[in-house]
VMD Tcl script that draws the C-alpha trace (Angstrom):
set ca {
  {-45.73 -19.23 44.02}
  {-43.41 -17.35 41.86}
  {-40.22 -18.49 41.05}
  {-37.49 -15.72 39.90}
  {-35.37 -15.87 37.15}
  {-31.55 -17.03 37.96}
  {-28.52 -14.79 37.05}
  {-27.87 -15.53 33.46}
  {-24.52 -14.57 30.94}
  {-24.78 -15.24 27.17}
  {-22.43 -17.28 25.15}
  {-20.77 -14.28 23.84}
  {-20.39 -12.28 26.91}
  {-18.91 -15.51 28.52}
  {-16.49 -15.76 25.92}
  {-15.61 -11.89 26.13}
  {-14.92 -12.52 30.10}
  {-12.95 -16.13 29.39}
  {-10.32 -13.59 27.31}
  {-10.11 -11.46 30.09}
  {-7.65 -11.28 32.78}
  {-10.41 -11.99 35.19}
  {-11.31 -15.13 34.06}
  {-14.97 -16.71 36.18}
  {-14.68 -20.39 37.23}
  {-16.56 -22.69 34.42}
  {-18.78 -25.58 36.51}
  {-19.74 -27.87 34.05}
  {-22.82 -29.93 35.15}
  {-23.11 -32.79 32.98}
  {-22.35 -36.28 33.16}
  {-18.92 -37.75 32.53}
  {-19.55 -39.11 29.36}
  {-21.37 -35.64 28.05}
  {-18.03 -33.74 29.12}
  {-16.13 -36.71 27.20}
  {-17.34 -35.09 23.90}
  {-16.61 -31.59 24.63}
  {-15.95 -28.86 27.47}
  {-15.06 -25.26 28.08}
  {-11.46 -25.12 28.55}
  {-10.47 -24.97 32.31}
  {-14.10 -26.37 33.55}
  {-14.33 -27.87 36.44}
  {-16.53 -31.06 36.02}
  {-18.63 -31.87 38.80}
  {-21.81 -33.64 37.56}
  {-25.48 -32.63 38.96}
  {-25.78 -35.46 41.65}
  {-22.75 -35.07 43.06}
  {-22.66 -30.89 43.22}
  {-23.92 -30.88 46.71}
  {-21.37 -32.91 48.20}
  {-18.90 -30.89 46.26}
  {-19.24 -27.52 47.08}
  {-16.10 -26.99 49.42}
  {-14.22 -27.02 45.89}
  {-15.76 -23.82 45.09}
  {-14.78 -20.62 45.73}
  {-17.72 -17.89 47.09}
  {-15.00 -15.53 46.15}
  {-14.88 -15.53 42.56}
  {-17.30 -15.68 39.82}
  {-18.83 -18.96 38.74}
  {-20.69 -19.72 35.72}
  {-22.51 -22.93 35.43}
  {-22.79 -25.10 31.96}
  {-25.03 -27.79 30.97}
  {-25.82 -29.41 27.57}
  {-29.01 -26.81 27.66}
  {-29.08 -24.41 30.15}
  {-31.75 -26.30 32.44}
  {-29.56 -28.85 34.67}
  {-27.52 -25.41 35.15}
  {-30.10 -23.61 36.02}
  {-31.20 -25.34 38.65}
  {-27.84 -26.35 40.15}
  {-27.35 -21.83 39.66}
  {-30.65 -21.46 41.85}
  {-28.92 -24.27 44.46}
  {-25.49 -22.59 45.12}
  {-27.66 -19.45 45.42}
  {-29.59 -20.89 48.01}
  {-25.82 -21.88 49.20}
  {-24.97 -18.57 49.96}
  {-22.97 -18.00 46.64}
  {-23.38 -14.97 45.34}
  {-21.69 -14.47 42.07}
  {-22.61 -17.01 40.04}
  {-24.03 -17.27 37.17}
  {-26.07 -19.40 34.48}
  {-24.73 -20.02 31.13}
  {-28.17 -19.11 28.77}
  {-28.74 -21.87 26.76}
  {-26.21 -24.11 27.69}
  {-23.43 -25.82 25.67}
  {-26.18 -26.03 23.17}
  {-26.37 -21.49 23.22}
  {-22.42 -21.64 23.02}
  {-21.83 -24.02 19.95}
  {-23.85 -21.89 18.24}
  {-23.06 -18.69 19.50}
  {-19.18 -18.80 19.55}
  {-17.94 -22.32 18.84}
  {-20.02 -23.46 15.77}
  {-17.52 -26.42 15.43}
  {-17.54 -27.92 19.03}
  {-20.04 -30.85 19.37}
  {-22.85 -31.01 22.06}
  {-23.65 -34.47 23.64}
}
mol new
graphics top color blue
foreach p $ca { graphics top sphere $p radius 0.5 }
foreach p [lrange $ca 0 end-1] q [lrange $ca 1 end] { graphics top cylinder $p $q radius 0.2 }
display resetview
């Protein structure tokens, strides 16, 4: 069985569309005391477990992206609100990890 690929947006491009006037929805997948050390401004922190319960908070109207420490966690929860019927959202490649050193080299990754 093949498994495809989930939507993906680089750190860069993410921070190009967080300056715009259309700004996507940041759903930040990691635990409570990961998103204690540092978050994307405006995310909206809904850990892994608790995503499925969670998903009247989120809009199938606007574009998501969703962040984890790696890009994995997010990955996966991507391929779930797929599966959801969401249809713009979007994987952040490489995570938090990707971002810091992408566009942030100063924000710490727990």
């Amino acid at each position: 069985m093949f498994f495809r690929r989930v939507p993906e947006v680089a750190p860069h491009e993410l921070a190009e569309r967080l300056r715009g006037e259309e700004k996507p929805l940041i759903v930040d997948v990691r635990e409570p005391d990961e998103t204690a050390v540092s978050k994307l401004p405006g995310a909206l922190c809904i850990p892994m477990d608790q995503l499925p319960e969670r998903l009247a908070e989120l809009p199938k109207d606007r574009d998501i992206v969703v962040v984890c420490r790696s890009g994995a966690r997010s990955g996966a929860c991507t391929r779930y609100l797929i599966q959801s019927g969401f249809t713009r959202v979007k994987n952040l490649r490489g995570g938090m990890i990707g971002w810091s050193r992408a566009v942030d080299p100063k924000m710490p990754v727990a």
